[in-house]
C-alpha positions in Angstrom: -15.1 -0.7 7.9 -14.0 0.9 4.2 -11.5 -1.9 2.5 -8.6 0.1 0.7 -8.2 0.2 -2.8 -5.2 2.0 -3.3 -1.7 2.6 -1.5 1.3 4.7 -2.2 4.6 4.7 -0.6 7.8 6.3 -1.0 11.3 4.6 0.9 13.0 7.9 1.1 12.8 11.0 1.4 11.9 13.9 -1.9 14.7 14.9 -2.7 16.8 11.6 -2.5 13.6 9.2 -3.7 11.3 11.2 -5.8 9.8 7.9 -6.8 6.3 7.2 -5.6 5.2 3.5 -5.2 1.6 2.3 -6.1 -0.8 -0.6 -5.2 -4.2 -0.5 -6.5 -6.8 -3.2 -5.4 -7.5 -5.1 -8.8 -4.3 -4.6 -10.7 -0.7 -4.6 -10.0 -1.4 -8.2 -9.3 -3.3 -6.7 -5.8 -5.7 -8.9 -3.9 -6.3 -6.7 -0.8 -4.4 -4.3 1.5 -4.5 -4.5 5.0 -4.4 -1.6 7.2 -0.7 -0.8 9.1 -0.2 -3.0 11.7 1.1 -2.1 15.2 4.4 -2.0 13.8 3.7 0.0 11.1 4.0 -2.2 8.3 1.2 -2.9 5.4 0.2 -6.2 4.1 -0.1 -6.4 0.5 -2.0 -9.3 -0.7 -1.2 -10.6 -4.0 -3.1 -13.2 -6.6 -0.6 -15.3 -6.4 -1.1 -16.1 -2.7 2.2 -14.4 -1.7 2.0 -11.1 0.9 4.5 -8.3 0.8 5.3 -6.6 3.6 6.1 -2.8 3.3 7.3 -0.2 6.1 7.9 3.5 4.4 8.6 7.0 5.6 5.5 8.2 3.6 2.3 6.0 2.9 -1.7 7.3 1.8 -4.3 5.1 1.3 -7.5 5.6 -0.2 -10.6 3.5 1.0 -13.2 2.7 -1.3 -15.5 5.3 0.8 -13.6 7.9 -1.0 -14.2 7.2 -5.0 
């Protein structure tokens, strides 16, 4: 299976939150980044052994099959 190396996510929608939030495997302090779960929410592994949890309205990922 392709491993992700890059997320964006956005918590609202355009025209309230234009801002567009990004994880990229290898900086940003970015371990790994699981696939959603079956609640919809991504895990974000970070170097320093913590894991963030993010649910959004819009999310892309880009697997490494795609570089």
């Amino acid at each position: 299976m392709d491993e992700i190396i890059s997320f964006e996510f956005s918590n609202g929608s355009k025209i309230l939150d234009s801002s567009i939030y990004e994880y990229k495997v290898g900086k940003e302090s970015a371990a790994k980044i699981d696939l959603p779960d079956s609640n919809g929410f991504v895990a974000v592994h970070k170097d320093n052994n913590k894991t963030e949890y993010i649910k959004a309205p819009y999310m892309k990922f880009c697997t490494d099959s795609h570089v």
